[in-house]
C-alpha positions as CSV (number, residue, x, y, z in Angstrom):
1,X,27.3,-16.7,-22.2
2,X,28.7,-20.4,-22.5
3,X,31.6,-21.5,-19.6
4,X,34.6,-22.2,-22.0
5,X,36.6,-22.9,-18.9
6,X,36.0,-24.3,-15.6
7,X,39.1,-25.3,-13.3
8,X,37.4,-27.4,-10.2
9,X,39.7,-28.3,-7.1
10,X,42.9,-28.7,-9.2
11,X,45.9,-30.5,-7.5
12,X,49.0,-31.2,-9.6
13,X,51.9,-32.9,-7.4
14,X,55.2,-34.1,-8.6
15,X,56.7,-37.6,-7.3
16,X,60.8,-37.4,-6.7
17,X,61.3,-41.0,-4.9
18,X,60.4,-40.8,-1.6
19,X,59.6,-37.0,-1.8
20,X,56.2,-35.7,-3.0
21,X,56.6,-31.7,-4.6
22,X,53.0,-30.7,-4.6
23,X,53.2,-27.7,-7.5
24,X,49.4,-26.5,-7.5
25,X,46.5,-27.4,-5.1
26,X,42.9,-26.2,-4.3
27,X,42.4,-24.1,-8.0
28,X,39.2,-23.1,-8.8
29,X,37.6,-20.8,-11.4
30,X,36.0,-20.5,-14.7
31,X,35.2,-18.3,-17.9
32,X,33.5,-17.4,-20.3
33,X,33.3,-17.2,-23.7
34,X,35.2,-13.7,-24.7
35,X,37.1,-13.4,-20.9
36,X,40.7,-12.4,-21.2
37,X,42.3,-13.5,-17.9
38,X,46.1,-13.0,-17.0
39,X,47.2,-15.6,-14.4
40,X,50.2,-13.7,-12.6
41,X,52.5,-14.6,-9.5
42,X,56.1,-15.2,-8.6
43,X,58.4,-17.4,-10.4
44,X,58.1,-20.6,-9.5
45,X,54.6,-20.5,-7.9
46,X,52.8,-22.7,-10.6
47,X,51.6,-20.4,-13.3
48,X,53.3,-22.2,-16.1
49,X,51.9,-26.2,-14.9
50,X,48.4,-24.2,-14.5
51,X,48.2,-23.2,-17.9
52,X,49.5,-26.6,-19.2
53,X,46.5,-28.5,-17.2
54,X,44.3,-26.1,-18.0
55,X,45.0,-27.1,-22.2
56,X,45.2,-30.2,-21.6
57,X,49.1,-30.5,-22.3
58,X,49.7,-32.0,-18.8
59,X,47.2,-34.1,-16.8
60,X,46.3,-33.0,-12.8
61,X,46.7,-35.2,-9.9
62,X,43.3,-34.9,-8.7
63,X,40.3,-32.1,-9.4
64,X,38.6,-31.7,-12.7
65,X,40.0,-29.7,-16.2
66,X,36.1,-28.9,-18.1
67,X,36.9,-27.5,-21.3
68,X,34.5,-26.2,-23.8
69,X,31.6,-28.8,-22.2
70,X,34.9,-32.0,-22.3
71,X,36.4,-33.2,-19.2
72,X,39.7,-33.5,-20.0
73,X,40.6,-35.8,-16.6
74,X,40.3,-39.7,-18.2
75,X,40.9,-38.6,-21.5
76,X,44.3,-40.5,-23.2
77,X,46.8,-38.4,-24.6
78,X,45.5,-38.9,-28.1
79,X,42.3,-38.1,-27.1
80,X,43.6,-35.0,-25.3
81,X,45.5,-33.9,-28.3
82,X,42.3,-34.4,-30.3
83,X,40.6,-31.9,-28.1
84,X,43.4,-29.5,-28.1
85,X,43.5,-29.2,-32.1
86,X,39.6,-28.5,-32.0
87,X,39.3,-25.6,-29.4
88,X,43.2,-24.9,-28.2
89,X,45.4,-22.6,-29.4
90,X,48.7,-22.1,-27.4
91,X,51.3,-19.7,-27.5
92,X,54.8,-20.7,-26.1
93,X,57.4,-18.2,-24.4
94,X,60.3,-20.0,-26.5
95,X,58.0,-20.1,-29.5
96,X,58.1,-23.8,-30.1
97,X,58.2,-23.6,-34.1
98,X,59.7,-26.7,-36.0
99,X,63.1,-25.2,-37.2
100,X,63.2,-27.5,-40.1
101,X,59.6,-26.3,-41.3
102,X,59.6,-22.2,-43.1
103,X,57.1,-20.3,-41.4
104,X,53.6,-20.8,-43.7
105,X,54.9,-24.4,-42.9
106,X,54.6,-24.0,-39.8
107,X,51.3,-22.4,-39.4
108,X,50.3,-25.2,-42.1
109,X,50.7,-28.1,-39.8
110,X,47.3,-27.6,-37.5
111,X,45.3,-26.8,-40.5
112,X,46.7,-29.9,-42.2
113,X,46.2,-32.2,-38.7
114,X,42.6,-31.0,-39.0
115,X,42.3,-32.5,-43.0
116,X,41.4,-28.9,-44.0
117,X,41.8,-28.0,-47.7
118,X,43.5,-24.8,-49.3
119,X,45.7,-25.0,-46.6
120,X,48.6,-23.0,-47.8
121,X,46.0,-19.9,-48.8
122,X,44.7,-19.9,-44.9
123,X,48.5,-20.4,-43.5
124,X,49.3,-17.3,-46.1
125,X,46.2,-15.2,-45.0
126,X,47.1,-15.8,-41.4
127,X,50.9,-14.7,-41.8
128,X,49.6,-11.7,-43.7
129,X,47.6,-10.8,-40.9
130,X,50.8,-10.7,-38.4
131,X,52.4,-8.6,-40.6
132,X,54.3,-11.5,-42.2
133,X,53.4,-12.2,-45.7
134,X,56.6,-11.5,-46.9
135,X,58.7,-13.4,-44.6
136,X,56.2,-16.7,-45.0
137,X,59.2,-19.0,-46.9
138,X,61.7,-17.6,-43.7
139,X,63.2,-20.5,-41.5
140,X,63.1,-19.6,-37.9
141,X,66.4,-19.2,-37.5
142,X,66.5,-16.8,-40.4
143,X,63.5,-14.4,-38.1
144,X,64.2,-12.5,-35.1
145,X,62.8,-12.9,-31.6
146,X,59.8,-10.9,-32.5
147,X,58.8,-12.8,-36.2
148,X,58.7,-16.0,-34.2
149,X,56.4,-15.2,-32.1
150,X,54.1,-13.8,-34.4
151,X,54.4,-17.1,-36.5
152,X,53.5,-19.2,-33.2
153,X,50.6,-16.5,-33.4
154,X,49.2,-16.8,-36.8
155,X,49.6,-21.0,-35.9
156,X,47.8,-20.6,-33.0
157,X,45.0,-19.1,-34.6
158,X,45.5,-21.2,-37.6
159,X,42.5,-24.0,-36.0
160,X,40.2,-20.9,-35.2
161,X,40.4,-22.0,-31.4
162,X,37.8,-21.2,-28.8
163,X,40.1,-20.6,-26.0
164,X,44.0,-19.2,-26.5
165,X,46.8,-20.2,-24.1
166,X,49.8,-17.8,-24.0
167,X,52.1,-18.7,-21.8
168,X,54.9,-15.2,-20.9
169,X,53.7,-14.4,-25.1
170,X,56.3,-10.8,-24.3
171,X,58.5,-12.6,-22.3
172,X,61.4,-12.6,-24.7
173,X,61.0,-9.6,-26.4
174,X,62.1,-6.0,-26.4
175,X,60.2,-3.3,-25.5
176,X,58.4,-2.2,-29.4
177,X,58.0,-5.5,-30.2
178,X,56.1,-7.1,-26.8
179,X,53.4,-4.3,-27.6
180,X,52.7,-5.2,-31.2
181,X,52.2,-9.0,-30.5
182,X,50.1,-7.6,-27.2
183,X,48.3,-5.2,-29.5
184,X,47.7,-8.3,-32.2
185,X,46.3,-10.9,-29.2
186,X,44.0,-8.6,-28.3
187,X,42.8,-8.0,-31.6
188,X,42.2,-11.5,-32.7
189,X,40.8,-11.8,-29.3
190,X,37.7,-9.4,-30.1
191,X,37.8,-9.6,-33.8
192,X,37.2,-13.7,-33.0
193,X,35.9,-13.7,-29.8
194,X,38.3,-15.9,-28.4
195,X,38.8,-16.6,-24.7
196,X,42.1,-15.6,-24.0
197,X,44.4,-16.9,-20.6
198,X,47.9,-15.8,-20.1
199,X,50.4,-16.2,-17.8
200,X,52.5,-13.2,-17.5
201,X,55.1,-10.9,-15.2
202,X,54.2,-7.9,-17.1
203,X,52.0,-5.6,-15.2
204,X,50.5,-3.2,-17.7
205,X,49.6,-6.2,-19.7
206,X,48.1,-8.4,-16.5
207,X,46.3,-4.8,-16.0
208,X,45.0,-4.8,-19.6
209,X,42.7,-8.0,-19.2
210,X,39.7,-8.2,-17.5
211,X,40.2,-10.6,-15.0
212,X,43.7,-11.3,-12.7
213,X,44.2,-14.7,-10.8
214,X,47.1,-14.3,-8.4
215,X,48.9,-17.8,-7.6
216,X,51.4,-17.9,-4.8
217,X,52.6,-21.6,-3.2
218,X,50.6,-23.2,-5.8
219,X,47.2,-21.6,-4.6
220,X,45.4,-19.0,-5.8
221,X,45.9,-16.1,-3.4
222,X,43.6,-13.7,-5.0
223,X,40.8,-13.5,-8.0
224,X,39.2,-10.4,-9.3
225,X,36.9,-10.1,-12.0
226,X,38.3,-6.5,-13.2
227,X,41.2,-5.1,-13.3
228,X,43.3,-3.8,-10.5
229,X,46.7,-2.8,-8.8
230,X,48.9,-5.6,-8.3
231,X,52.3,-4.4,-7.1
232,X,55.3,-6.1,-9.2
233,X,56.3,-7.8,-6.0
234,X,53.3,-10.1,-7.0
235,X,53.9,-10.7,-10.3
């Protein structure tokens, strides 16, 4: 199996004028193509900045961001963006869809960044498979909580991407709904063999991926390849 993912010595620190906030330091690990890893840890402990540097969203202060074969470290922020619409999906906790765009608009706009054609057929096809077919000329402020983030899901997979980012993808949803957008990544996940990396404070779903990186202070307190008991202190 190909490394999709490989994380080498990551430091990310903050500057504040004469104070220096170091967020993450000393981060190593890597994946394959297929793994589904949560990254878990308290609030405040550097999950969210990991993920970020990991897609390429943010850029570390020192140590090395391979993705898919690309170091991501020198790249420009075009260049980075160009990487990300090739091999990145990501999935927000506060959804991140363009409120003046419907929802097959939405899921429209990486297909159409990549100069694909039959664009509105794939964005209809994708929303179709989220359940959304019929909701696809919907505003997001006309869908609940739970619609949303099944559009930032079909747009996510909209560019076919080899690794998926979801950053709390339950966080802000009730109980019925969490578990159908959980059931539907890891679907897509096996169905297209996409790496999938989330960051996440719910335990049965840290406990339903196959690897859990703990992160505490910005380090990575503990790493294990299967899945395990992590008390909710930890997460």
């Amino acid at each position: 199996m190909s490394t999709i993912l490989d994380i080498q010595d990551l430091k990310k620190t903050y500057n504040s004028g004469d104070r220096h906030l170091t967020v993450l330091e000393g981060i190593n690990f890597s994946l394959q193509a297929g793994d589904t890893c949560s990254i878990v840890g308290p609030s405040g402990s550097g999950k969210t900045t990991l993920l970020g540097l990991c897609a390429g969203l943010d850029r570390a202060s020192s140590g090395s961001v391979i993705l898919n074969g690309v170091k991501l470290d020198n790249l420009s922020e075009d260049e980075r963006a160009q990487v990300r619409n090739q091999y990145v999906g990501f999935i927000f906790q506060n959804f991140q869809l363009i409120p003046t765009l419907t929802a097959m608009e939405n899921v429209m706009v990486p297909l159409e960044l990549r100069g694909e054609r039959n664009v509105q057929r794939q964005a209809m096809e994708l929303l179709g498979r989220v359940g959304l077919a019929e909701r696809h000329d919907h505003y997001p402020t006309q869908l609940s909580g739970g619609e949303q983030q099944r559009v930032s899901l079909a747009r996510a997979f909209s560019n076919r991407p080899t690794i998926l980012f979801a950053d709390e993808p339950t966080g802000n949803l009730d109980e019925e709904t969490g578990q159908r957008v959980e059931q539907l990544l890891f679907d897509l996940n096996r169905e297209s063999g996409t790496t999938l990396v989330l960051v996440t404070h719910d335990l049965d779903l840290a406990e339903k991926t196959q690897r859990i990186i703990r992160i505490k202070g910005g380090n990575a307190v503990s790493d294990t390849g299967a899945p395990v008991s992590v008390s909710r202190d930890e997460l």
